[in-house]
N, C-alpha and C positions, 0 to 999 in steps of 0.2 A: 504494500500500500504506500502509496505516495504521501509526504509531510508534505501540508499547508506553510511551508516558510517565508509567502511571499506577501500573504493576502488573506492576513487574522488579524484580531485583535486583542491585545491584552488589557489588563484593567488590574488594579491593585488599590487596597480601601485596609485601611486599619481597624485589628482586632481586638475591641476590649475588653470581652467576656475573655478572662484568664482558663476557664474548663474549655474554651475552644481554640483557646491559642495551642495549648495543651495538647488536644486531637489533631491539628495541626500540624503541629512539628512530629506527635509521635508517628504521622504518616509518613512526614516529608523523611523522619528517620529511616523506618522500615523500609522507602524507596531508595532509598543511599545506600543501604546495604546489602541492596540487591546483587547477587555473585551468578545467577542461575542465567535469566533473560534480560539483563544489564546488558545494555553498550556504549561504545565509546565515540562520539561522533566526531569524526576531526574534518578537517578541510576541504581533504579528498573523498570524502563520503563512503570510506568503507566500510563504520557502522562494526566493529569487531567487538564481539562478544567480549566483558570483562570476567576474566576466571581469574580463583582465588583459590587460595589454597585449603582453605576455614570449610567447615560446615556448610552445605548448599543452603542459602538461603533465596526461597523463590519468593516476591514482593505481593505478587498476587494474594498466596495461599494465605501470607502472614496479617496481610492485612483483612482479609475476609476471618481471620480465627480473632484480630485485633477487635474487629465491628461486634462479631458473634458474641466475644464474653463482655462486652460490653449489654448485654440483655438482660 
């Protein structure tokens, strides 16, 4: 699938409820430490998988188990 890089919009608004700055970052965490379907996009656009040595960690799974025990 092709990335919209040319012809989007971004927006950004400040967060003051501190339980959702919270939910927040713990996502933005879980996506950073993505090691499974992580990549790396540089210049040339080859888009190469980040591997690591550590534990697989898949951003998808963890963040759908993060939302679950939040119930």
């Amino acid at each position: 699938m092709g990335r919209n890089l040319d012809n989007r919009v971004e927006i950004a608004c400040p967060i003051y409820d501190e339980s959702v700055k919270k939910e927040i970052l713990d996502t933005l965490d879980i996506c950073w430490n993505d090691n499974v379907k992580a990549r790396e996009i540089c210049s040339e656009q080859l888009n190469l998988y980040v591997k690591q040595d550590d534990s697989p960690i898949r951003s998808q799974f963890v963040t759908y188990d993060y939302y679950k025990n939040q119930l």
